[in-house]
GURO-942923 format. One line per 4 residues: their letters; for each residue x, y, z of N, C-alpha, C. Coordinates in nm, 3 decimals, padded with zeros to 5 digits. Layout:
N
A = X:Y:Z:X:Y:Z:X:Y:Z  ...
// end
This chain:
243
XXXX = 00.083:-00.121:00.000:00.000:00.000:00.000:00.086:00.125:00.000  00.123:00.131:00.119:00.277:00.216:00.079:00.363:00.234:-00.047  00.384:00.143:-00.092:00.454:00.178:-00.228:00.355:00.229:-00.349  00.241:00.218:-00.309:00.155:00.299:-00.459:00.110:00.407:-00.381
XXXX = 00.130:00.431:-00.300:00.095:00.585:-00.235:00.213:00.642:-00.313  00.368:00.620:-00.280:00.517:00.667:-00.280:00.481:00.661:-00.467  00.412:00.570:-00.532:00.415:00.564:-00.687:00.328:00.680:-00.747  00.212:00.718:-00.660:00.132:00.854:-00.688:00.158:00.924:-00.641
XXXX = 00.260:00.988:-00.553:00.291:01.095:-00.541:00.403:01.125:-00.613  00.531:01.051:-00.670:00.576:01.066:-00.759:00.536:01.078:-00.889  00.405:01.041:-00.943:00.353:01.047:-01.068:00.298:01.178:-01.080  00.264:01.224:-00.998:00.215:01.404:-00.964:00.326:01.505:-01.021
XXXX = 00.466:01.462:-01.005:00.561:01.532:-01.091:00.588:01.539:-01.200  00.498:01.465:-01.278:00.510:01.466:-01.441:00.495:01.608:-01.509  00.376:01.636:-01.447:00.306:01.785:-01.490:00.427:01.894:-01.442  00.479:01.941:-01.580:00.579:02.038:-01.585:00.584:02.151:-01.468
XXXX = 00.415:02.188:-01.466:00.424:02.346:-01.397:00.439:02.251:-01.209  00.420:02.199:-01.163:00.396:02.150:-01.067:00.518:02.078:-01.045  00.592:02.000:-01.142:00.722:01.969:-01.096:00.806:02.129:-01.086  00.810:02.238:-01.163:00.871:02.336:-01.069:00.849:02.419:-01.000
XXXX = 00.741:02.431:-00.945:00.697:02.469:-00.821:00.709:02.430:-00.692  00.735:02.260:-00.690:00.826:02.145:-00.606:00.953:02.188:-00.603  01.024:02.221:-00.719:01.132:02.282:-00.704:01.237:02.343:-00.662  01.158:02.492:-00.690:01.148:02.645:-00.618:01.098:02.596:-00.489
XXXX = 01.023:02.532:-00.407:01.011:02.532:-00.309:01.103:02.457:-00.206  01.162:02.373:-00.292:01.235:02.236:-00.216:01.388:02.342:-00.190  01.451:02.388:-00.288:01.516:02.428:-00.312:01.558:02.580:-00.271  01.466:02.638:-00.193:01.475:02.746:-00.075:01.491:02.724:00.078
XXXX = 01.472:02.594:00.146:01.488:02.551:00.229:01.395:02.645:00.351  01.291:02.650:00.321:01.211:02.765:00.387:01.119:02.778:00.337  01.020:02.816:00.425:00.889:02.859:00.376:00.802:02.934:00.280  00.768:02.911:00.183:00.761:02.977:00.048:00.562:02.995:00.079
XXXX = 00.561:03.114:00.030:00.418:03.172:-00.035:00.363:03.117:-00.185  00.233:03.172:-00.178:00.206:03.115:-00.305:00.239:03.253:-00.393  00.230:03.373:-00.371:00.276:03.485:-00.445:00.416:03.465:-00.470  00.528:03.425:-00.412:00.649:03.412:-00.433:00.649:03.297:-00.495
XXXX = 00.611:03.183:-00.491:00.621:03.073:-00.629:00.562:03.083:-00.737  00.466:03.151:-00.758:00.396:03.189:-00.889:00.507:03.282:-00.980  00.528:03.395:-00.899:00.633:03.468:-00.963:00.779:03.419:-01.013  00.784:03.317:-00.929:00.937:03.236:-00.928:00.941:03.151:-01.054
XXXX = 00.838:03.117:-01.053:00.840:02.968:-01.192:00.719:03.069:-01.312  00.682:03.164:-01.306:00.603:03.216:-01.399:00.470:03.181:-01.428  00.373:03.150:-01.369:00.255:03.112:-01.335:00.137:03.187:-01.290  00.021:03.206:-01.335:-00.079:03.280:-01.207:-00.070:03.201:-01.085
XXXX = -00.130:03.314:-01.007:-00.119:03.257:-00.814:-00.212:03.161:-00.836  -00.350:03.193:-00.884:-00.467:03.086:-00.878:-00.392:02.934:-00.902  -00.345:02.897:-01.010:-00.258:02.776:-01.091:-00.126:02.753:-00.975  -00.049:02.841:-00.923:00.005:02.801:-00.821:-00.056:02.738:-00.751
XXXX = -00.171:02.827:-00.645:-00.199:02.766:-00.536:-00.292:02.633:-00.502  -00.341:02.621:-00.654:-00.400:02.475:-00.718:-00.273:02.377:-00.691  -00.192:02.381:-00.778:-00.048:02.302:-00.765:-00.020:02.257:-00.663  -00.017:02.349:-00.551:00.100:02.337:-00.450:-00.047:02.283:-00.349
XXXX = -00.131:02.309:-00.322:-00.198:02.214:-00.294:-00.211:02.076:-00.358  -00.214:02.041:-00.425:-00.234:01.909:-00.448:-00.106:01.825:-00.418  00.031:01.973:-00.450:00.169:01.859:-00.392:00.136:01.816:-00.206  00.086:01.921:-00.137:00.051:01.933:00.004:-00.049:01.780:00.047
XXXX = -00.119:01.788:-00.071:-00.230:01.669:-00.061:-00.152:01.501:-00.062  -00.021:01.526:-00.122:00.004:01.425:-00.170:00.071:01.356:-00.098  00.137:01.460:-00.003:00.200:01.456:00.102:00.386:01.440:00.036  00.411:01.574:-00.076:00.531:01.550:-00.136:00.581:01.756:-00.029
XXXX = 00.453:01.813:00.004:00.483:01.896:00.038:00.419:01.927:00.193  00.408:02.048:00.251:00.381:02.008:00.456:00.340:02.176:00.382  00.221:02.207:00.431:00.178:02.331:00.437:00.098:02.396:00.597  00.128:02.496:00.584:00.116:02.601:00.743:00.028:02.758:00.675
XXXX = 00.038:02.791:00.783:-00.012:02.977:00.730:00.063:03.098:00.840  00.133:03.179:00.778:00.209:03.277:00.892:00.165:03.383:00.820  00.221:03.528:00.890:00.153:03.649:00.770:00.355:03.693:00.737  00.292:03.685:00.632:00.455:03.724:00.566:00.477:03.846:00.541
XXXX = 00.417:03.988:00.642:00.467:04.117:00.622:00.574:04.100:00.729  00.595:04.020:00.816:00.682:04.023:00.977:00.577:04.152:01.066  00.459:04.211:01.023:00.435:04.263:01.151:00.318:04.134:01.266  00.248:04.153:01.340:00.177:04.127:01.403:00.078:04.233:01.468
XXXX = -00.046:04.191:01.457:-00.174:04.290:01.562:-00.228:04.300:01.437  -00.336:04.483:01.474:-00.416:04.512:01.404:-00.364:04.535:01.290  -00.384:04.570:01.099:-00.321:04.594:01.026:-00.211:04.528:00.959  -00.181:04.425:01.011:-00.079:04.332:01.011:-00.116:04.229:00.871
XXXX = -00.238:04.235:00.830:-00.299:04.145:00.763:-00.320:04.025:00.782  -00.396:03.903:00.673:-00.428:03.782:00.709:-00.329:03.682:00.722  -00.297:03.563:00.757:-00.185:03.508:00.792:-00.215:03.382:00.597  -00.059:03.396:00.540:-00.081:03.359:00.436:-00.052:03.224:00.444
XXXX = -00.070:03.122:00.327:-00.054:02.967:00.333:00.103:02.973:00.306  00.113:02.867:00.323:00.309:02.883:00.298:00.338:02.722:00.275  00.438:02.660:00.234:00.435:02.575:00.185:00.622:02.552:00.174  00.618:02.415:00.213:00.795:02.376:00.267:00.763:02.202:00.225
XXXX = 00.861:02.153:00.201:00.952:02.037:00.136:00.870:01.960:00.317  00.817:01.823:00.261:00.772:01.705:00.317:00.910:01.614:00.408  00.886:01.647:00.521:01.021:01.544:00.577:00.981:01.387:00.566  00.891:01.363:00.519:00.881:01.239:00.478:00.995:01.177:00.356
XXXX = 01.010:01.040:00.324:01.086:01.030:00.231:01.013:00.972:00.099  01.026:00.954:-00.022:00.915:00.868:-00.101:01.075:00.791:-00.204  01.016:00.681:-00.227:01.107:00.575:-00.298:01.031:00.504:-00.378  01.056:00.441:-00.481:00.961:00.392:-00.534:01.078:00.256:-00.606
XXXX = 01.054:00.089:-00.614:01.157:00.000:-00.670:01.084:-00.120:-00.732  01.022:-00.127:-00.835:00.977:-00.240:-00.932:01.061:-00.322:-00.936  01.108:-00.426:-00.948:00.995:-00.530:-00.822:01.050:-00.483:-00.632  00.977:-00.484:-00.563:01.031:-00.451:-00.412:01.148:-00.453:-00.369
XXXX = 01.227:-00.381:-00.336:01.359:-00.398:-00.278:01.351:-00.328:-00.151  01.417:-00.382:-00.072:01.486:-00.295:00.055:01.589:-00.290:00.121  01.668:-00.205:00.071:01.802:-00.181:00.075:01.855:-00.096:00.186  01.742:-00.049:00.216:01.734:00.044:00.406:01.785:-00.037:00.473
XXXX = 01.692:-00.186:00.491:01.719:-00.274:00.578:01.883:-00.323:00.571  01.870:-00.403:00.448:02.027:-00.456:00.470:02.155:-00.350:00.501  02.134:-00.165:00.510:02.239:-00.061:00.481:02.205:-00.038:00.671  02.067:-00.061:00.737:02.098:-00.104:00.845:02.158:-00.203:00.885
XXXX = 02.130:-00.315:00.882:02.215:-00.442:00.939:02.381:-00.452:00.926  02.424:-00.365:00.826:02.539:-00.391:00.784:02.617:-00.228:00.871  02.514:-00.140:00.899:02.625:-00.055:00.978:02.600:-00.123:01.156  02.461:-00.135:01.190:02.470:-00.244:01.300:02.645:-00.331:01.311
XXXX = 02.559:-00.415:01.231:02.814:-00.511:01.234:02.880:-00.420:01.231  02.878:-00.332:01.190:03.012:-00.251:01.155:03.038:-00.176:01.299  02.968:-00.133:01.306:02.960:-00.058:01.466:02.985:-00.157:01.542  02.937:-00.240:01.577:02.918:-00.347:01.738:03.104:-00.420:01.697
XXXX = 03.105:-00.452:01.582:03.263:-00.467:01.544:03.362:-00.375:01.559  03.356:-00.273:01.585:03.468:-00.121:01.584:03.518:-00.117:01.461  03.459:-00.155:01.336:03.509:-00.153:01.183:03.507:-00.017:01.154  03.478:00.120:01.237:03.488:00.246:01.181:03.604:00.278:01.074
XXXX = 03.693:00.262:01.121:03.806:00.273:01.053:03.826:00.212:00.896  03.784:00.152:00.934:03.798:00.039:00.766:03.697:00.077:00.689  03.589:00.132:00.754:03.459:00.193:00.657:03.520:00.295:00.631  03.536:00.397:00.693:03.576:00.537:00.643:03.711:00.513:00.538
XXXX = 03.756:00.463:00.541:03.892:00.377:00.421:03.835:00.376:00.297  03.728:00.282:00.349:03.668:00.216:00.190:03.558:00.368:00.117  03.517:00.437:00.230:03.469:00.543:00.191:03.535:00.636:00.078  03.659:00.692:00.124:03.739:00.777:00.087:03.776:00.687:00.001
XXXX = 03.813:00.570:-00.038:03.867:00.528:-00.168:03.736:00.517:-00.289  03.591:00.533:-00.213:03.509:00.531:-00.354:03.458:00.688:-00.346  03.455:00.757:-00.238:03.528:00.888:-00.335:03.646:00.901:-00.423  03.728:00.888:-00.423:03.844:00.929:-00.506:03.782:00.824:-00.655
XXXX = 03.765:00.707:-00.639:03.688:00.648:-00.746:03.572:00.729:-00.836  03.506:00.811:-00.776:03.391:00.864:-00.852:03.433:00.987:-00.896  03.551:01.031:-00.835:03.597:01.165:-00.911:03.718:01.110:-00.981  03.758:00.979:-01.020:03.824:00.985:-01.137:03.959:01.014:-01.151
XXXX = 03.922:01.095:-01.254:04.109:01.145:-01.273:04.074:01.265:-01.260  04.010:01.329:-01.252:03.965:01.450:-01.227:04.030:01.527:-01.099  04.077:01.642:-01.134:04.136:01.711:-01.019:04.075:01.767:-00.915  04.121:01.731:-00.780:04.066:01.836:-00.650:03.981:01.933:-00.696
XXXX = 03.897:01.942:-00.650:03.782:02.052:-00.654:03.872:02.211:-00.643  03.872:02.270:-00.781:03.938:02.406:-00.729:03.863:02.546:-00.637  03.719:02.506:-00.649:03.687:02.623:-00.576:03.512:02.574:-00.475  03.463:02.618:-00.427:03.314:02.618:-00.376:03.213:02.628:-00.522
XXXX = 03.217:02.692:-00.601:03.146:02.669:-00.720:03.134:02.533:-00.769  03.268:02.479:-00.830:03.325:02.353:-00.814:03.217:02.227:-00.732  03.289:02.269:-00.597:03.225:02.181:-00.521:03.097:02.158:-00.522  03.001:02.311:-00.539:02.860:02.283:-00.519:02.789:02.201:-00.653
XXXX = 02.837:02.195:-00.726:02.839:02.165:-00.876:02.883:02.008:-00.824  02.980:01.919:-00.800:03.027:01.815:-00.780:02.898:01.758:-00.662  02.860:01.823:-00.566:02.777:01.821:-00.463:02.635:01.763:-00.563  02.604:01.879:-00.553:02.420:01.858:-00.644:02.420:01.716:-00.709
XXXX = 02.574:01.693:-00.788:02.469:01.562:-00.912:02.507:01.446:-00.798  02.530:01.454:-00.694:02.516:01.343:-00.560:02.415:01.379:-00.481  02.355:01.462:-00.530:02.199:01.455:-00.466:02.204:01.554:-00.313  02.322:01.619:-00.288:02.318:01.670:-00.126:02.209:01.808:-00.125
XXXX = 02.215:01.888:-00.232:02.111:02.009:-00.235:02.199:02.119:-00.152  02.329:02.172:-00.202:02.423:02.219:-00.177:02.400:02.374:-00.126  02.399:02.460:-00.054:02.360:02.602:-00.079:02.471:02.669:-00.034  02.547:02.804:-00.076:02.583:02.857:-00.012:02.551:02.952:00.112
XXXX = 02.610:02.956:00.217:02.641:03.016:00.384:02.734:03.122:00.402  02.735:03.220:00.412:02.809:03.301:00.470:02.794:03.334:00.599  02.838:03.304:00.713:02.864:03.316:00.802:03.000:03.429:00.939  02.918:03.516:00.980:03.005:03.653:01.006:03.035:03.592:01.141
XXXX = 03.142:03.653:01.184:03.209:03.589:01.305:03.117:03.697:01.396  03.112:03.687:01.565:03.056:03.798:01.664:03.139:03.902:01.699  03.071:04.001:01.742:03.133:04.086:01.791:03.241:04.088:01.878  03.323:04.148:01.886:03.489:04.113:01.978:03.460:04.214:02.059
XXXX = 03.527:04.158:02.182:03.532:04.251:02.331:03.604:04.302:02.258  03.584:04.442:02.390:03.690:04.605:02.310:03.739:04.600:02.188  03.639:04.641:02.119:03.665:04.692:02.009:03.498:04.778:01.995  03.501:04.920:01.913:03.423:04.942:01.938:03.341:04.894:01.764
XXXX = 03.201:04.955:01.722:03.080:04.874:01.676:03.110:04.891:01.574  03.194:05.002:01.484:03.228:05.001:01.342:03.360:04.956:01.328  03.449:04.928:01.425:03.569:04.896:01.387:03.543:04.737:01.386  03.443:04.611:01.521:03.385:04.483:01.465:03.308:04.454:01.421
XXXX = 03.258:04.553:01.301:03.174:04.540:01.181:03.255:04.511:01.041  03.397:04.618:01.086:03.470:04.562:00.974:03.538:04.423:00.936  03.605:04.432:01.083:03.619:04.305:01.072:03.558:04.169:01.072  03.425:04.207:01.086:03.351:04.080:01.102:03.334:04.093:00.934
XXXX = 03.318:04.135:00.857:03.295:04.148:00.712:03.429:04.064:00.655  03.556:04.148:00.711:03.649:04.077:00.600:03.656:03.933:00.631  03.610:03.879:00.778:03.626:03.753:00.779:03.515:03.680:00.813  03.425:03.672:00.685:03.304:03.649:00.708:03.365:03.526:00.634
XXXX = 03.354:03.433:00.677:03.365:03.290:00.557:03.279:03.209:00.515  03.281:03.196:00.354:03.146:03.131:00.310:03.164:03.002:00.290  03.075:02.908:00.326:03.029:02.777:00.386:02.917:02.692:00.267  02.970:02.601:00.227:02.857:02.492:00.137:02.767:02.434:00.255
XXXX = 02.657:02.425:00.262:02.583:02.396:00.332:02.487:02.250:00.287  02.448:02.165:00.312:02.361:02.100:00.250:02.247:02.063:00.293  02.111:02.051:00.228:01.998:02.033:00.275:01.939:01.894:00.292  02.030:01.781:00.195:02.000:01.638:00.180:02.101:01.575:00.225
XXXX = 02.077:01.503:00.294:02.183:01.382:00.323:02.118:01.261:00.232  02.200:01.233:00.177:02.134:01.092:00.103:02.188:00.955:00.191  02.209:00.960:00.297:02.182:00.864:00.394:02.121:00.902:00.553  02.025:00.961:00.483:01.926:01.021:00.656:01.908:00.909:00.696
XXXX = 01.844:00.803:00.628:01.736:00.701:00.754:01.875:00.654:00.854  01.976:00.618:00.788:02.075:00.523:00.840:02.112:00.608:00.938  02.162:00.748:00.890:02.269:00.828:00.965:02.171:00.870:01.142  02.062:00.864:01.083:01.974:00.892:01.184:01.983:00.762:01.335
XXXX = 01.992:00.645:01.283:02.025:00.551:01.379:02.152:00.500:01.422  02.266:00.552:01.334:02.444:00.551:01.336:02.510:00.616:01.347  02.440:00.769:01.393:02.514:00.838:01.328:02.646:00.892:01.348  02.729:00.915:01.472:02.865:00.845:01.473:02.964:00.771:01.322
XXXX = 02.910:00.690:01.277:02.953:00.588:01.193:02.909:00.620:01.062  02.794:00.637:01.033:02.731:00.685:00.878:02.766:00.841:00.868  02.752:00.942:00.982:02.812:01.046:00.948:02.968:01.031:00.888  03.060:00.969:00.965:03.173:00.972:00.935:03.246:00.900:00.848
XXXX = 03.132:00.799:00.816:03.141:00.745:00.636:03.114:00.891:00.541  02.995:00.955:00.537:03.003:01.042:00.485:03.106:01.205:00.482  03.170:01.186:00.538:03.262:01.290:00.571:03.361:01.209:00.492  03.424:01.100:00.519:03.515:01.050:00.465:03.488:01.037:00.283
XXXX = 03.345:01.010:00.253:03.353:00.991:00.102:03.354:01.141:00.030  03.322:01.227:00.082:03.343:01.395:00.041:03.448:01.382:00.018  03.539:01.347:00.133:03.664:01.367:00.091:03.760:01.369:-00.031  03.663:01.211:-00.025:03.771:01.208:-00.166:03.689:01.203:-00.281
XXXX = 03.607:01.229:-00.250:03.503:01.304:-00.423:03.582:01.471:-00.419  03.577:01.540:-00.325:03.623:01.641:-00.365:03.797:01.650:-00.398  03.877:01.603:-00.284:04.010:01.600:-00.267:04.038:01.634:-00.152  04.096:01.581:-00.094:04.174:01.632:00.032:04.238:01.721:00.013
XXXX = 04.344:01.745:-00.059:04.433:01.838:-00.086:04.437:01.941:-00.174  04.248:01.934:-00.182:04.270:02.069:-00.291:04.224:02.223:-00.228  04.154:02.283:-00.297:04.098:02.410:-00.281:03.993:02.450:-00.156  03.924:02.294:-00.162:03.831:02.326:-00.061:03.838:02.210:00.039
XXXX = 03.776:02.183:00.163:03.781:02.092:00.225:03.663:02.057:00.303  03.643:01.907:00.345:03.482:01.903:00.400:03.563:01.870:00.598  03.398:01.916:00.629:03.449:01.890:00.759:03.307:01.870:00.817  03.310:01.838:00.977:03.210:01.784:01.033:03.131:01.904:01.074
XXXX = 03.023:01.948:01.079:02.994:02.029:01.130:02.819:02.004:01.133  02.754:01.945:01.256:02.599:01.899:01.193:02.513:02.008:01.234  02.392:02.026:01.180:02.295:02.109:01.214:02.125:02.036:01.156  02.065:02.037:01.278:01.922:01.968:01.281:01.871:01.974:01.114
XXXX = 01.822:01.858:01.058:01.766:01.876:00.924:01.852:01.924:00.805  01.999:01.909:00.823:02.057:01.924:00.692:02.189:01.834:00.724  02.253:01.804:00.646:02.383:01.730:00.596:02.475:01.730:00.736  02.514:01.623:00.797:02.630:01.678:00.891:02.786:01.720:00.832
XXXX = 02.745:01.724:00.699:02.896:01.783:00.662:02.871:01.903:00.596  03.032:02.005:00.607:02.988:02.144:00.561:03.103:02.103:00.446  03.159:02.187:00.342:03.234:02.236:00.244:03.270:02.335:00.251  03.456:02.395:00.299:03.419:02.541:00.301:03.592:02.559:00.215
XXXX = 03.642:02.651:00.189:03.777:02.697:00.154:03.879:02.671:00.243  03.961:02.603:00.200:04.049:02.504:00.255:04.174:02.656:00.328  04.217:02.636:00.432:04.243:02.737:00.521:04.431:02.783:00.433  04.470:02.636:00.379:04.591:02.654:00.267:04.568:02.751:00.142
XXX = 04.440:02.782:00.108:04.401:02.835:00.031:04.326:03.008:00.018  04.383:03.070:00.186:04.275:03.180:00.174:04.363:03.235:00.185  04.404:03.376:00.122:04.467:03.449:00.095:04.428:03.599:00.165
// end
């Protein structure tokens, strides 16, 4: 039953205007309006908000209502529908497979064995395998580009350091600017279910296979860094490299 639910809600993406409206929405990582996706993919609102309901229906999308001026009270206006990416997952495998299960059982052994080490090995050697002969990632463009066609949903982060004791508010404004460093961020882990019950071990498989999809020794470098609902690994400019 499950799998022809997961088969109709994927069949809902056929229809052009509605697969990018899934899109634009998946792909902001945040709460989207129906005035801001209509405009985004070129559509009337009416035909949007048809769409994006039925993705909501399908359960490919999670819809709420906030008022998107940021005021609150009288004048504030009505609180609008808004519409964000389904934390559910959908899969779909003619004839049945389940490959969850056995990618559990097999980090289960691996763990209760202390095989960390030897996984993260074999990791980093089928990174370096999938990037080939291909050179170290030379920049964050690069990377986010190498990122996406592995499915992570890559975004860039800029991130400003805090304010420094004594110093006064325009002199750690400046400096928080020049050393603001920008950060690949990712919105998909393409091993949530696992990493979610391993994560110790599947995170640090995944840290290790960045590695060597991107390069260790090049331009940019991955590192651990987790945050609720996105990738526990970041991508940022390799510290040999900032000038």
């Amino acid at each position: 039953m499950e799998d022809t639910q997961d088969i109709d809600a994927i069949a809902m993406l056929q229809d052009p205007v509605r697969r990018r409206l899934y899109e634009y929405v998946v792909a902001q990582g945040r709460e989207v309006g129906r005035n801001e996706a209509a405009e985004a993919t070129g559509v009337a609102r009416t035909l949007a908000a048809h769409h994006l309901d039925k993705l909501a229906g399908a359960g490919l999308l999670e819809s709420g209502s906030r008022r998107l001026t940021g005021r609150s009270g009288p004048g504030a206006g009505r609180p609008a529908k808004v519409y964000t990416r389904a934390r559910a997952e959908r899969s779909v495998s003619l004839p049945a497979r389940d490959y969850r299960t056995a990618a559990e059982l097999l980090a289960e052994a691996a763990e209760q064995a202390g095989l960390d080490a030897g996984l993260f090995a074999a990791a980093r050697r089928r990174g370096e395998e999938l990037r080939g002969s291909a050179p170290p990632c030379g920049d964050l463009d690069e990377a986010m580009r190498t990122l996406a066609a592995r499915g992570y949903e890559p975004h860039l982060e800029t991130a400003e350091h805090a304010d420094r004791p004594g110093h006064d508010e325009d002199a750690a404004r400046a400096e928080d600017a020049a050393d603001a460093t920008p950060t690949l961020r990712m919105r998909n882990c393409p091993f949530h279910a696992v990493a979610e019950r391993f994560p110790p071990l599947v995170c640090g498989m995944n840290l290790a296979l960045l590695e060597g999809l991107l390069g260790a020794d090049g331009a940019v470098r991955a590192r651990m860094d987790a945050r609720p609902g996105e990738c526990c690994v970041v991508v940022e400019t390799s510290k040999n490299n900032i000038h």
